[in-house]
C-alpha positions as CSV (number, residue, x, y, z in Angstrom):
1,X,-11.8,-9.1,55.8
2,X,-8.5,-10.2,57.4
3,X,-7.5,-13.8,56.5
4,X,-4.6,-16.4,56.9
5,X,-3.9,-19.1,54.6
6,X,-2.7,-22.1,57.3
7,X,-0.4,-24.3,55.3
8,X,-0.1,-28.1,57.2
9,X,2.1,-30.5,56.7
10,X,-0.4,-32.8,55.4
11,X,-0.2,-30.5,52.4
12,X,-3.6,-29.2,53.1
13,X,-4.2,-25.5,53.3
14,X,-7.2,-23.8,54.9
15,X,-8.1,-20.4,54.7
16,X,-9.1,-18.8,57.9
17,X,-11.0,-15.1,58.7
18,X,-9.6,-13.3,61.1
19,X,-12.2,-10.8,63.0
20,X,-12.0,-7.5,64.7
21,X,-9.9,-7.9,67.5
22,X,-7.3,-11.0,69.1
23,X,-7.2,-14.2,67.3
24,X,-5.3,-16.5,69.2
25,X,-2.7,-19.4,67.7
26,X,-1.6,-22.3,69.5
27,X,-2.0,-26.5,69.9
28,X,-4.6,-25.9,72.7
29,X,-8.0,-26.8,71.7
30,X,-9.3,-23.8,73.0
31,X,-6.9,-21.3,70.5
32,X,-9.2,-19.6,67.9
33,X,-6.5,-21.3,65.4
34,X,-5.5,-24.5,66.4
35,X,-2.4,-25.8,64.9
36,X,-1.1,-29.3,65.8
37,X,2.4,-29.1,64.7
38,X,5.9,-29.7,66.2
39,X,7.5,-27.2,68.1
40,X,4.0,-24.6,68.5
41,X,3.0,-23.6,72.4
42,X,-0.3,-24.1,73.8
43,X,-0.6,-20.4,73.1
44,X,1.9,-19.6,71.1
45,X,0.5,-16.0,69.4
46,X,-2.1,-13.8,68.8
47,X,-2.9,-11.5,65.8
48,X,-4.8,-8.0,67.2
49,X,-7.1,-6.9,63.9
50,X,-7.4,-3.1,65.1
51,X,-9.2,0.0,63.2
52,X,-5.5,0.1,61.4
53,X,-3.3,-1.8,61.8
54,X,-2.6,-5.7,62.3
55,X,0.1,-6.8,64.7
56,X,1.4,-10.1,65.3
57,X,1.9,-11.0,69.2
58,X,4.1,-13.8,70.3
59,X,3.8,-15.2,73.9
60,X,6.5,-16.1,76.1
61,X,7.1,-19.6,75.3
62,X,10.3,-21.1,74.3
63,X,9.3,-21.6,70.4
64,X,10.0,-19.7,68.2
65,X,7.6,-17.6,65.6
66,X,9.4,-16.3,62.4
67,X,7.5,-13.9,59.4
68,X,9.4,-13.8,56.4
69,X,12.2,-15.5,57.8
70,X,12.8,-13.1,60.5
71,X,12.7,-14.4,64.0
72,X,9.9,-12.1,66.0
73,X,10.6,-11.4,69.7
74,X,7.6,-9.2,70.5
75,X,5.3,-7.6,68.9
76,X,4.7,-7.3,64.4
77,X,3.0,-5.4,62.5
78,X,1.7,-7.2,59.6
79,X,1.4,-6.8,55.9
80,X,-0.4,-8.4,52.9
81,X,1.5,-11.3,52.2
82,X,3.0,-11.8,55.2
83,X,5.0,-15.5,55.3
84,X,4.1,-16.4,59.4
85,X,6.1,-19.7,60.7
86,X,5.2,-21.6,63.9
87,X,7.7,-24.5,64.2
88,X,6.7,-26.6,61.0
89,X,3.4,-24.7,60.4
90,X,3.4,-21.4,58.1
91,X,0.5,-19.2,57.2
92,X,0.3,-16.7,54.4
93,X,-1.2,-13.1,56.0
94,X,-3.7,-12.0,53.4
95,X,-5.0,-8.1,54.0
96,X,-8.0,-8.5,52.2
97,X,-10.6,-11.1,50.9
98,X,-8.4,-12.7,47.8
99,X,-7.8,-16.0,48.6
100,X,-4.8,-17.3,46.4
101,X,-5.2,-20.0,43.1
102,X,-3.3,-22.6,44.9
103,X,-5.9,-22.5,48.1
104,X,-9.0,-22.4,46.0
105,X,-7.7,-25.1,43.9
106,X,-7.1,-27.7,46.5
107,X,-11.2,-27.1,47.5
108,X,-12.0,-27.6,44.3
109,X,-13.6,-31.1,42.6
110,X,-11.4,-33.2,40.9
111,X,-13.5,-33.4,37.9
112,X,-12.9,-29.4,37.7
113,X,-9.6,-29.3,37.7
114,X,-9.0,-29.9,33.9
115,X,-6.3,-26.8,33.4
């Protein structure tokens, strides 16, 4: 399954399953992703999970949504690995259900972490 890795600011990071169809990313409370960073719309984008491929959808707000660096004006289709910006928040596009060290680390109890 389809996951991103939200990064915040905090220096938290979450990991996040994304289902069969839209998944919507914005500040609104009522986004499947909610993201309460600078500079993110309401609704700000939407990932489609279809029977092949995964596209990235920005809306028509003023802010900006970058992957890899590159500004997106449209539509994306996504890759594993995929860096996603929105303002200050960035998510890691993960095409399967590997969750990276990092992210399982920071769940993990301190008395575990002994490496």
């Amino acid at each position: 399954m389809p996951r991103l890795i939200v990064m915040e600011s905090s220096g938290n990071a979450r990991s996040v399953a994304l289902n069969l169809g839209e998944t919507t990313i914005g500040r609104a409370e009522t986004n499947d992703i909610v993201v309460s960073a600078e500079q993110v719309s309401q609704v700000h984008a939407s990932i489609l999970i279809g029977p092949v491929l995964v596209t990235l959808k920005t809306s028509s707000s003023g802010h900006s949504t970058f992957v890899n660096g590159t500004r997106v004006h449209e539509t994306l289709v996504l890759a594993n690995g995929d860096v996603i910006r929105l303002g200050t928040c960035e998510m890691r596009f993960l095409a399967d259900d590997k969750v990276p060290q990092a992210v399982r680390r920071s769940h993990v109890d301190s008395r575990e972490r002994r490496d």
